[in-house]
One Martini backbone bead per residue (centre of mass of N, CA, C, O) as a GRO file, in nm:
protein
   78
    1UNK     BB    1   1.676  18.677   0.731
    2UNK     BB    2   2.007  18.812   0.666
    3UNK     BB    3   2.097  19.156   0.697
    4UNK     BB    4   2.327  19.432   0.592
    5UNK     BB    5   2.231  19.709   0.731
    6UNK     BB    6   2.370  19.825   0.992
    7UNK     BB    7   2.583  19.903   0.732
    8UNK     BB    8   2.480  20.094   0.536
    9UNK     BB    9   2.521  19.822   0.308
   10UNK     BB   10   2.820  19.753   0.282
   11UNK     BB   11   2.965  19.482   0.053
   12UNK     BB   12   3.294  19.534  -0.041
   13UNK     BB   13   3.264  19.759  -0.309
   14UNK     BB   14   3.388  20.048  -0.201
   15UNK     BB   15   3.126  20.112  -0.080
   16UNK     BB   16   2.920  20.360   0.095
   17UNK     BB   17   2.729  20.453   0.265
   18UNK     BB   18   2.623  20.822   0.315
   19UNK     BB   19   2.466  20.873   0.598
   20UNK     BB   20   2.202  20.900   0.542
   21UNK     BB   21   2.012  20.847   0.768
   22UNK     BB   22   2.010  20.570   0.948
   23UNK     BB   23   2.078  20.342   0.725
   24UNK     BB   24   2.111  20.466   0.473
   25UNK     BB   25   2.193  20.409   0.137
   26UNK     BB   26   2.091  20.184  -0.123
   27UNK     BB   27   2.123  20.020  -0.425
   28UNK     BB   28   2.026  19.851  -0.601
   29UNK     BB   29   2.230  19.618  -0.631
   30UNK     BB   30   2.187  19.543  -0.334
   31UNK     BB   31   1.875  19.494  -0.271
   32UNK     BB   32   1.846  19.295  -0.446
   33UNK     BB   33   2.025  19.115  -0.273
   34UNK     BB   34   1.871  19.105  -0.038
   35UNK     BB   35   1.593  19.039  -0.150
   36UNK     BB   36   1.626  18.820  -0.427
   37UNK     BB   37   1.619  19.010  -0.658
   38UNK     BB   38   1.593  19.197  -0.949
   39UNK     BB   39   1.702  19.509  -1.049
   40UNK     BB   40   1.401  19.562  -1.170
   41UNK     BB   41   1.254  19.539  -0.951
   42UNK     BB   42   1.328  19.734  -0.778
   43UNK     BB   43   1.255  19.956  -0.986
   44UNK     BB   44   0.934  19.868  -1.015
   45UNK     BB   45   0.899  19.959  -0.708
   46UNK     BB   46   0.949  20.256  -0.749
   47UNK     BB   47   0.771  20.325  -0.951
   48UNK     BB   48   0.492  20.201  -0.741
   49UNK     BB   49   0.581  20.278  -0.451
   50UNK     BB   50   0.709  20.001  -0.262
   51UNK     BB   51   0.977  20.184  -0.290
   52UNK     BB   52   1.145  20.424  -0.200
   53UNK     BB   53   1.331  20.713  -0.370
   54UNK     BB   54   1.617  20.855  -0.499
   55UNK     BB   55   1.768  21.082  -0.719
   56UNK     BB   56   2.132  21.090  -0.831
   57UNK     BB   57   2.268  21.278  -1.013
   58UNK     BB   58   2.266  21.269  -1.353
   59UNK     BB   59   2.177  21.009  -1.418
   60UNK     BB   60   1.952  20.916  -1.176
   61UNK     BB   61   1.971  20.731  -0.963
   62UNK     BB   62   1.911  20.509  -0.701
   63UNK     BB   63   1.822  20.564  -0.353
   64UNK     BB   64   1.775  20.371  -0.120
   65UNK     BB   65   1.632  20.339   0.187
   66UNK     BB   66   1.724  20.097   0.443
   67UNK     BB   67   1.492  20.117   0.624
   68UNK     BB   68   1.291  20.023   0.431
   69UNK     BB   69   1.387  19.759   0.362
   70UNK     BB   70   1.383  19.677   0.656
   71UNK     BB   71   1.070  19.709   0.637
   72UNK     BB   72   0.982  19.491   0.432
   73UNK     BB   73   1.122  19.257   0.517
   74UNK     BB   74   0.942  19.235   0.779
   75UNK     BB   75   0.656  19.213   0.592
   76UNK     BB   76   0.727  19.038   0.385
   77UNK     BB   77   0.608  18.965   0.143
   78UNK     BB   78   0.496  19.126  -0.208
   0.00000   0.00000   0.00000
């Protein structure tokens, strides 16, 4: 499978990662289209600690590592 990681997630969206860590941070809606599953999956992942995340802004959105995503990535299957 072929991931958009590289570019720090920036799928066209008119954002970009934010230059955070090596291959920047990447939205929930990001993630889950690279993975191929649901955003509630996403986020139920990070609620079990199987993807690391941020919590930014007052909403408390979320930000995932793109490194952990492209360690899953690599682990194969969840």
């Amino acid at each position: 499978m072929e991931s958009n990681l590289s570019n720090g997630g920036s799928q066209g969206n008119g954002h970009s990662g934010n230059g955070s860590g090596a291959g920047g941070l990447l939205r929930v809606r990001e993630v889950a289209t690279l993975l191929r599953v649901h955003p509630n999956t996403v986020r139920a992942w990070t609620s079990l600690g199987i993807l690391p995340c941020y919590r930014v802004g007052p909403r408390k959105d979320r930000r995932i590592p793109a490194d952990a995503v492209k360690t899953l990535l690599e682990a194969g299957p969840v």
